[in-house]
N, CA, C and O atoms as a GROMACS GRO file, in nm:
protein
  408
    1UNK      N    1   0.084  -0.118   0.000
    1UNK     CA    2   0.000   0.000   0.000
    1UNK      C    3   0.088   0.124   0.000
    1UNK      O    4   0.171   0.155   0.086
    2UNK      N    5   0.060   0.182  -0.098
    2UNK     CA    6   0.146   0.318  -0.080
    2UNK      C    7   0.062   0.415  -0.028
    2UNK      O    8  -0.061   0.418  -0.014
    3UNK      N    9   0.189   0.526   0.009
    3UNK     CA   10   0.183   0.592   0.105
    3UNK      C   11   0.139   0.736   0.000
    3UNK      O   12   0.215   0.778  -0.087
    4UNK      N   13  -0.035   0.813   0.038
    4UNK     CA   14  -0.066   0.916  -0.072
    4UNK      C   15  -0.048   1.051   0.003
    4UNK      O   16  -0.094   1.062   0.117
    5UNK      N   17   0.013   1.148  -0.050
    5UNK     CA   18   0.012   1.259  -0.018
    5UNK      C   19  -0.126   1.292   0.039
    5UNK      O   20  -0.211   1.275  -0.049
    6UNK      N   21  -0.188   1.340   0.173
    6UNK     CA   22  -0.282   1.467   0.203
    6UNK      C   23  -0.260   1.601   0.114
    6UNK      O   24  -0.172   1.686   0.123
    7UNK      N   25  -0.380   1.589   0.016
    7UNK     CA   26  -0.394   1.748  -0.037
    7UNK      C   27  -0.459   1.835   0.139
    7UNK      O   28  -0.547   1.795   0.214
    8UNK      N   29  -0.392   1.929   0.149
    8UNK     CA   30  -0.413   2.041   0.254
    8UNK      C   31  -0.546   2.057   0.191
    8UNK      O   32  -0.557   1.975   0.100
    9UNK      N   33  -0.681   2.155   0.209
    9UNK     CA   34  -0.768   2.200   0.160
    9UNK      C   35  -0.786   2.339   0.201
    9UNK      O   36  -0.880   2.408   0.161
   10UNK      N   37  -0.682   2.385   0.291
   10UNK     CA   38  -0.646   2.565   0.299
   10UNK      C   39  -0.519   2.577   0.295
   10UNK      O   40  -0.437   2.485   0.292
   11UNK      N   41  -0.492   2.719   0.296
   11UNK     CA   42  -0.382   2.803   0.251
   11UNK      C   43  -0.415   2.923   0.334
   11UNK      O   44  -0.520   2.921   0.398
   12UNK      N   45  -0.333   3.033   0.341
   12UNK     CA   46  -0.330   3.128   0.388
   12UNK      C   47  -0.435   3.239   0.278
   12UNK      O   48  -0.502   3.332   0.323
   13UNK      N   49  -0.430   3.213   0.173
   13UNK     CA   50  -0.552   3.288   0.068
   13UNK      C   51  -0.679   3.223   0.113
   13UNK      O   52  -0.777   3.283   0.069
   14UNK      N   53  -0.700   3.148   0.166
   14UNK     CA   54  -0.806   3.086   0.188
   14UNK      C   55  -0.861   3.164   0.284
   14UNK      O   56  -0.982   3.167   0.265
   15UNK      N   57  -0.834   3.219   0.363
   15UNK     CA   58  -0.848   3.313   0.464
   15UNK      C   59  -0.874   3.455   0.475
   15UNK      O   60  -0.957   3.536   0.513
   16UNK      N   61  -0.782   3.446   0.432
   16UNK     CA   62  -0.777   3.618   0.374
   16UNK      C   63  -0.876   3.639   0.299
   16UNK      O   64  -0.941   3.736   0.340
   17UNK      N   65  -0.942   3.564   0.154
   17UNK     CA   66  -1.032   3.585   0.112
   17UNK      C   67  -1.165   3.564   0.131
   17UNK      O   68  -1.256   3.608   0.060
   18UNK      N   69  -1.177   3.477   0.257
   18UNK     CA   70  -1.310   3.460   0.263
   18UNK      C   71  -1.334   3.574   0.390
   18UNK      O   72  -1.447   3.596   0.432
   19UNK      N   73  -1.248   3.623   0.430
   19UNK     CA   74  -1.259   3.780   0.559
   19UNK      C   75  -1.255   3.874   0.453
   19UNK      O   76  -1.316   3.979   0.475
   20UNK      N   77  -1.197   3.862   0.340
   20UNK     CA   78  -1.267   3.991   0.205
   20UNK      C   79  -1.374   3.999   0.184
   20UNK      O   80  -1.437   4.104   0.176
   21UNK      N   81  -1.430   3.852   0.168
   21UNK     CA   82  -1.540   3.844   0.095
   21UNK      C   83  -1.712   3.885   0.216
   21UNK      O   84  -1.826   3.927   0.196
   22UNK      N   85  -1.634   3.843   0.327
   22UNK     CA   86  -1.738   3.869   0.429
   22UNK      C   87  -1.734   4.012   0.424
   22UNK      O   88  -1.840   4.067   0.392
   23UNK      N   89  -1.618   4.095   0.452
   23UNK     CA   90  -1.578   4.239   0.468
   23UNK      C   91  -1.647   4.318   0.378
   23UNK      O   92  -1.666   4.438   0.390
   24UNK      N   93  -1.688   4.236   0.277
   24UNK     CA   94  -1.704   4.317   0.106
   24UNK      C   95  -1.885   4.331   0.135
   24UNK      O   96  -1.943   4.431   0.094
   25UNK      N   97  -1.949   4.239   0.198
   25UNK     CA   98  -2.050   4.235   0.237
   25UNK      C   99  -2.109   4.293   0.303
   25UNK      O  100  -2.218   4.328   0.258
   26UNK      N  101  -2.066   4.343   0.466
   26UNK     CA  102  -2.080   4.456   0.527
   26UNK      C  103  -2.040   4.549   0.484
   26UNK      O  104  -2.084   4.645   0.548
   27UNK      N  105  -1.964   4.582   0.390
   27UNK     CA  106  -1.940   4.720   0.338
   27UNK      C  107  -2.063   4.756   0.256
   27UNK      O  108  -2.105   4.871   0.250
   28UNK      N  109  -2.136   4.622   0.174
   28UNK     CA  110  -2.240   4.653   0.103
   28UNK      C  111  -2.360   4.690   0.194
   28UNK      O  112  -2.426   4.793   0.182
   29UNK      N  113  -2.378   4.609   0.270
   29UNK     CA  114  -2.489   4.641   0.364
   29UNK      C  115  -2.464   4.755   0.438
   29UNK      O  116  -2.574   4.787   0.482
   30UNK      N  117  -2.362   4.853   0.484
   30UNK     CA  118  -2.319   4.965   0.508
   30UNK      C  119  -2.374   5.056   0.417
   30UNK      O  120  -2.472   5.127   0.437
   31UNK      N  121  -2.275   5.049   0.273
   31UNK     CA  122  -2.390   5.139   0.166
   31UNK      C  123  -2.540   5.153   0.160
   31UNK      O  124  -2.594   5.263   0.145
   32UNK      N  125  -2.607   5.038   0.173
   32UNK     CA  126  -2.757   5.022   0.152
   32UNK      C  127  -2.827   5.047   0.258
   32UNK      O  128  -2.942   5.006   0.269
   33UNK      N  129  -2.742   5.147   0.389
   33UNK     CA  130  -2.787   5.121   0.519
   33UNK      C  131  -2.872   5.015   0.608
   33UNK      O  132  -2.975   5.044   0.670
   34UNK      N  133  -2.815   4.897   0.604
   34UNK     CA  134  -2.902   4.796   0.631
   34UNK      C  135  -2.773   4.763   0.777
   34UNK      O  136  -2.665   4.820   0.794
   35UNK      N  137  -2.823   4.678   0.841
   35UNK     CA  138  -2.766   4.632   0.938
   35UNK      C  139  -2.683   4.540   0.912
   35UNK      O  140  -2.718   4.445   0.843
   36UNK      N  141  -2.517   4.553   0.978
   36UNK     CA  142  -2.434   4.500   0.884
   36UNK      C  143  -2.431   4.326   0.904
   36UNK      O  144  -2.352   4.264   0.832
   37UNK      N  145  -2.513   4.251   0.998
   37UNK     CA  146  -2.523   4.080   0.989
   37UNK      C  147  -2.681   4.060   0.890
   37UNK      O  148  -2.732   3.949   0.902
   38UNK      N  149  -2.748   4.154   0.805
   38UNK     CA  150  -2.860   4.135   0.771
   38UNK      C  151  -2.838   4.019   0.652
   38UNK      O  152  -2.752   4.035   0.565
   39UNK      N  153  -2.907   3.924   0.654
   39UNK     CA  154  -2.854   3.820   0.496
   39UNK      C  155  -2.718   3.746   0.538
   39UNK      O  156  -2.623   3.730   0.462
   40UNK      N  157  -2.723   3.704   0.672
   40UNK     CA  158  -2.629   3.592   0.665
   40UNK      C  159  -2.589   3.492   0.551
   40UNK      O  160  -2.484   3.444   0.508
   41UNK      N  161  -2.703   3.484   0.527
   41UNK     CA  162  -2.621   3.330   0.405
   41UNK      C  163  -2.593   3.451   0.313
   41UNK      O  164  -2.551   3.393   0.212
   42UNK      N  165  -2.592   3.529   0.297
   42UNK     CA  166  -2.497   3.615   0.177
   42UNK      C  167  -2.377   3.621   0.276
   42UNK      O  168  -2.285   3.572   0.211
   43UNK      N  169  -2.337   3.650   0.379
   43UNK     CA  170  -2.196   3.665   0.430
   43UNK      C  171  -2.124   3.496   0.448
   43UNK      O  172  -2.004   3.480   0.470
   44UNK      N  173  -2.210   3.392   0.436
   44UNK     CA  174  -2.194   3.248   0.476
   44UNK      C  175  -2.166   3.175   0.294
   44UNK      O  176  -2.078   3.091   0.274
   45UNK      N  177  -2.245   3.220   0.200
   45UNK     CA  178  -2.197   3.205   0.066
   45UNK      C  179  -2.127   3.277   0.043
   45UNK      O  180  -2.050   3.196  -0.008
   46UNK      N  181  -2.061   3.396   0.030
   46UNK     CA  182  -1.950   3.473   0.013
   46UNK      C  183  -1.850   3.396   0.028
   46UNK      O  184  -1.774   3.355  -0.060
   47UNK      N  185  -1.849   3.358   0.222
   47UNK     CA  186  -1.734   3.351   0.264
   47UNK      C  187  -1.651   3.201   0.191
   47UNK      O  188  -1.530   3.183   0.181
   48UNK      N  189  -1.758   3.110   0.148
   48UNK     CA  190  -1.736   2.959   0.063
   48UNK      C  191  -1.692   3.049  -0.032
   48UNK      O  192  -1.608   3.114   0.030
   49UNK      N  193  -1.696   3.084  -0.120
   49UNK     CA  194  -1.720   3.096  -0.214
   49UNK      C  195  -1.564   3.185  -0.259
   49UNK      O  196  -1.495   3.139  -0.350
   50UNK      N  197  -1.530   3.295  -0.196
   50UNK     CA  198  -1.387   3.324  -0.194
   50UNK      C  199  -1.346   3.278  -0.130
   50UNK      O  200  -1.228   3.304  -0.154
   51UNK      N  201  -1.347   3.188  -0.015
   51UNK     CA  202  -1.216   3.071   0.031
   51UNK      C  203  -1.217   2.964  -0.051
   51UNK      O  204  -1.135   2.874  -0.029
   52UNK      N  205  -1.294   2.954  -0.141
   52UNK     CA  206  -1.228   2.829  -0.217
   52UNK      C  207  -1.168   2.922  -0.363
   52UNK      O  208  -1.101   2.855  -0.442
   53UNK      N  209  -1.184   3.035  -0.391
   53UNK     CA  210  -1.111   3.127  -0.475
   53UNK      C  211  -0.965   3.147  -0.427
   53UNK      O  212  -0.859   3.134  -0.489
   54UNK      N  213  -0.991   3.182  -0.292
   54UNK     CA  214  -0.843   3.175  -0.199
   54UNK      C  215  -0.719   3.050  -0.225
   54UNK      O  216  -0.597   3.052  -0.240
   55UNK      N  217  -0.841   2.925  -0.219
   55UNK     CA  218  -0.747   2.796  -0.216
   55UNK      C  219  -0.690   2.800  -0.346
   55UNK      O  220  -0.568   2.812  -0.355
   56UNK      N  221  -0.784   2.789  -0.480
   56UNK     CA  222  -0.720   2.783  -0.602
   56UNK      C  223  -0.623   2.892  -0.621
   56UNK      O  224  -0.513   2.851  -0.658
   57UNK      N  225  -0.634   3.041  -0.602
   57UNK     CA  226  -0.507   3.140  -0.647
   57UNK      C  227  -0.416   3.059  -0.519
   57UNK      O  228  -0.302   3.029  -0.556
   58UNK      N  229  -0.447   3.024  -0.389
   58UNK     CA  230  -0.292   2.967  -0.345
   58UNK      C  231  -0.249   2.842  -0.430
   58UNK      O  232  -0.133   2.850  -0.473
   59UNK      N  233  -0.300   2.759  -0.455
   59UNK     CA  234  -0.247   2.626  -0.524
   59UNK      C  235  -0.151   2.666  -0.669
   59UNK      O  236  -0.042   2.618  -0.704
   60UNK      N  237  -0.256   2.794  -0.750
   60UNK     CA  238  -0.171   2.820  -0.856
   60UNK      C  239  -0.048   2.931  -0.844
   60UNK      O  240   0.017   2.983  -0.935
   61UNK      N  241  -0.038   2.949  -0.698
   61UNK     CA  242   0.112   3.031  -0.665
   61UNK      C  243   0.192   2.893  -0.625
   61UNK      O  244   0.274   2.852  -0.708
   62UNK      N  245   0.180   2.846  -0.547
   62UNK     CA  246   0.256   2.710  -0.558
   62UNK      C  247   0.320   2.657  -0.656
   62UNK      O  248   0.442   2.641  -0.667
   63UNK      N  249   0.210   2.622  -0.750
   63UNK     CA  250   0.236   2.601  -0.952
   63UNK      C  251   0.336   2.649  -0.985
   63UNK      O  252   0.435   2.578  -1.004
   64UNK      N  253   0.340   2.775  -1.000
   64UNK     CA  254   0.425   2.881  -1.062
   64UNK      C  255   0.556   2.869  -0.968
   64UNK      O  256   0.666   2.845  -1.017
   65UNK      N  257   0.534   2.890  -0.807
   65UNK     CA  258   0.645   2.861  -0.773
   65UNK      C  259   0.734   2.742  -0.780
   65UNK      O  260   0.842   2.780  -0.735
   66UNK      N  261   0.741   2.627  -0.812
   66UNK     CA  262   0.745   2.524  -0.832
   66UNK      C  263   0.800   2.530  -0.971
   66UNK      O  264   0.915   2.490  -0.985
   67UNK      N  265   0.745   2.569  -1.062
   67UNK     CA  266   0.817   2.559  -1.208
   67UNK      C  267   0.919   2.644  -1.224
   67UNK      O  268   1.030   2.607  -1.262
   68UNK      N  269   0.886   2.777  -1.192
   68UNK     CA  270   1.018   2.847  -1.192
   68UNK      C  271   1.137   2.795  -1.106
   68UNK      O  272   1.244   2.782  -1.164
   69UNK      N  273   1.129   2.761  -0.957
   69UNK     CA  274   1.239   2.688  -0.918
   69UNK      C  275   1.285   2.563  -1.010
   69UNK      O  276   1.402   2.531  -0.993
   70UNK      N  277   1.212   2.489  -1.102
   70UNK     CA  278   1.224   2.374  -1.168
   70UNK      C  279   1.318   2.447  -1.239
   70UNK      O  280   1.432   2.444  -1.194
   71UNK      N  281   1.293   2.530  -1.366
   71UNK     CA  282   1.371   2.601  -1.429
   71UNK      C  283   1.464   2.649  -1.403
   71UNK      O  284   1.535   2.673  -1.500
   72UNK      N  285   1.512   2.684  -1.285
   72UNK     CA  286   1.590   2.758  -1.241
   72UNK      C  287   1.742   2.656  -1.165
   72UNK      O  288   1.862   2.667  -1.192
   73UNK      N  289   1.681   2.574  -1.077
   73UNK     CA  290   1.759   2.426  -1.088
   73UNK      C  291   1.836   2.378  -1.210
   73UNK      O  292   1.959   2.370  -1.209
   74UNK      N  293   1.754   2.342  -1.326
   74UNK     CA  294   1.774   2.274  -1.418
   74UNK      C  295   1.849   2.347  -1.527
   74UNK      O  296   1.874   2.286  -1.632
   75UNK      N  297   1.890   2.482  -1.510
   75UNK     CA  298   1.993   2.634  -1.586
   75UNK      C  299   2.098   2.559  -1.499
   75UNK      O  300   2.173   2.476  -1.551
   76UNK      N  301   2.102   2.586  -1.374
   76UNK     CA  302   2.218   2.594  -1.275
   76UNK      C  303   2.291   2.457  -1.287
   76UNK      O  304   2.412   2.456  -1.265
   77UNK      N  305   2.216   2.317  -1.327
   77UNK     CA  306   2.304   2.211  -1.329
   77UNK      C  307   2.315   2.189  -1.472
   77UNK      O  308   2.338   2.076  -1.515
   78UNK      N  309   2.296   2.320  -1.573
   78UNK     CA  310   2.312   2.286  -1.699
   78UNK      C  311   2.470   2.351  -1.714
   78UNK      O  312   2.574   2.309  -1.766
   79UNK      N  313   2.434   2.478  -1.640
   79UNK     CA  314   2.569   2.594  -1.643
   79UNK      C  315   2.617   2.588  -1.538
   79UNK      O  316   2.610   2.694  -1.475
   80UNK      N  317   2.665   2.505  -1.488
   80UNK     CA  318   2.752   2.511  -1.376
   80UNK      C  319   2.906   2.594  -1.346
   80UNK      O  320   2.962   2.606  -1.237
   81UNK      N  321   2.948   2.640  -1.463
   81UNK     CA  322   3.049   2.707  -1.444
   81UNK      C  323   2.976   2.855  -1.423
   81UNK      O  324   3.060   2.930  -1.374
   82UNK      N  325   2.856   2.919  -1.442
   82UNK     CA  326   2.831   3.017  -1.379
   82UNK      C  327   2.799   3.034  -1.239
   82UNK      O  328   2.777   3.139  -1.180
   83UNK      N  329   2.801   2.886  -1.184
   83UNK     CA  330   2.769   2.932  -1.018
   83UNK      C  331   2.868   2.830  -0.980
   83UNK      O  332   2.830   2.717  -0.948
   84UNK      N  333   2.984   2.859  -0.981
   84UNK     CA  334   3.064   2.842  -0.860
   84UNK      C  335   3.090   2.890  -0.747
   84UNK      O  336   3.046   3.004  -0.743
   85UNK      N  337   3.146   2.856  -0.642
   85UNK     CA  338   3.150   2.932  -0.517
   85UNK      C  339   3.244   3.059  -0.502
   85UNK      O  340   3.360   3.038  -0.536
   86UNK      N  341   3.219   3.163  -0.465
   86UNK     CA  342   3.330   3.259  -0.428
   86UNK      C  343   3.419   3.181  -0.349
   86UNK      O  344   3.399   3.071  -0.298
   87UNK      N  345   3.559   3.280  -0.346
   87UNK     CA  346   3.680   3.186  -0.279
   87UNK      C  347   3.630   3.264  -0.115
   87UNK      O  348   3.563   3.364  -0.088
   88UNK      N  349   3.706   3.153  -0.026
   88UNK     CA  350   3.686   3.206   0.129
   88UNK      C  351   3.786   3.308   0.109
   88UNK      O  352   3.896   3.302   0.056
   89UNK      N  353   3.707   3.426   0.175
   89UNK     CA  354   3.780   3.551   0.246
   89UNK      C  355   3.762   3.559   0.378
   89UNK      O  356   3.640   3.548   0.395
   90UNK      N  357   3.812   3.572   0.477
   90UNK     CA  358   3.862   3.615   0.626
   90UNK      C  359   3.788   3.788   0.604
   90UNK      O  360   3.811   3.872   0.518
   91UNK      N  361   3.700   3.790   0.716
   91UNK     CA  362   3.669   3.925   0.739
   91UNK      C  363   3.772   4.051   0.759
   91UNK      O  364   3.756   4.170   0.732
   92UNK      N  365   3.872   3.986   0.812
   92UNK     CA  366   3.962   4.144   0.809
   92UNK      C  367   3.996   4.134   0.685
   92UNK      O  368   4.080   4.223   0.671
   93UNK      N  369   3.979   4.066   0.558
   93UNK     CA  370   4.054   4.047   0.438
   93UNK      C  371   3.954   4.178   0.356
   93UNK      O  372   4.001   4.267   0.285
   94UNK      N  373   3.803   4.159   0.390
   94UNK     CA  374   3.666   4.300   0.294
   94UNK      C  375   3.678   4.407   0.328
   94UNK      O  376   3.614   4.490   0.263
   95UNK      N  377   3.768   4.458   0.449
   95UNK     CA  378   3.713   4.542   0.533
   95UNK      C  379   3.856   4.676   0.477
   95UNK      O  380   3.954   4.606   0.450
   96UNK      N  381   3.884   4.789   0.459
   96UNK     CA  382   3.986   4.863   0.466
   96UNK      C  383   4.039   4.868   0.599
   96UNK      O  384   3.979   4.800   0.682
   97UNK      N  385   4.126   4.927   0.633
   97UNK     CA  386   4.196   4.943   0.747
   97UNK      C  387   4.132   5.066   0.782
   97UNK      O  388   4.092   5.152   0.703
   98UNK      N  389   4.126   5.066   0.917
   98UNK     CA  390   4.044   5.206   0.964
   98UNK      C  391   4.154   5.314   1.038
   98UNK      O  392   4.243   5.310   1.123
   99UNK      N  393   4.108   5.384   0.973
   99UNK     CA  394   4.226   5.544   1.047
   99UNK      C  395   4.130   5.614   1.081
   99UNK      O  396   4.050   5.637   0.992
  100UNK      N  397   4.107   5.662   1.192
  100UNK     CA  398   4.042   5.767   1.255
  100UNK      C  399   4.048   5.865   1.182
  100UNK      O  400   4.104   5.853   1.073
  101UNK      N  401   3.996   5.979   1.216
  101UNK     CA  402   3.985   6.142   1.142
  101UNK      C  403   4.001   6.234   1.275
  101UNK      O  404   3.901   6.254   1.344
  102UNK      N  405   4.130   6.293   1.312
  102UNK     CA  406   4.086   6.386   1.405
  102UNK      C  407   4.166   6.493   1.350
  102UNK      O  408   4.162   6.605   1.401
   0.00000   0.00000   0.00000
């Protein structure tokens, strides 16, 4: 039996957007002068509704992050003579010699 990755089902966008999406709601009910918990299931569908908007833009920053490091790996063990290591320097070796000013 192999062993399957847990997909997470939040992210930190997941959050953030569904406190937008609630936020965006009382701001509406603010405009329309209505009382700002009036129409719960509009602040309760909102809040589904951009946290799972949240989850997908986090999953597809992941994506992106993920390929570009792929790319970016796969330059570096192509060109390896562009990233070699600097040679060791000794800190008093960067530094000028210091002379006071008086």
């Amino acid at each position: 039996m192999s062993e399957q990755k847990r997909k997470n089902l939040t992210n930190k966008f997941t959050y953030i957007f569904a406190v937008t999406g609630i936020g965006g709601v009382i701001v509406w009910n603010g405009i329309r002068r209505h009382l700002f918990y009036q129409g719960i299931y509009k602040h309760i569908t909102t809040a589904l509704i951009a946290g799972y908007a949240g989850t997908k833009y986090g999953e597809w920053g992941d994506r992106e992050t993920r390929k570009r490091d792929y790319i970016l790996e796969e330059y570096m063990q192509r060109h390896p003579e562009d990233f070699q290591k600097p040679p060791v320097t000794l800190m008093g070796e960067q530094f000028m010699r210091w002379r006071p000013c008086r």
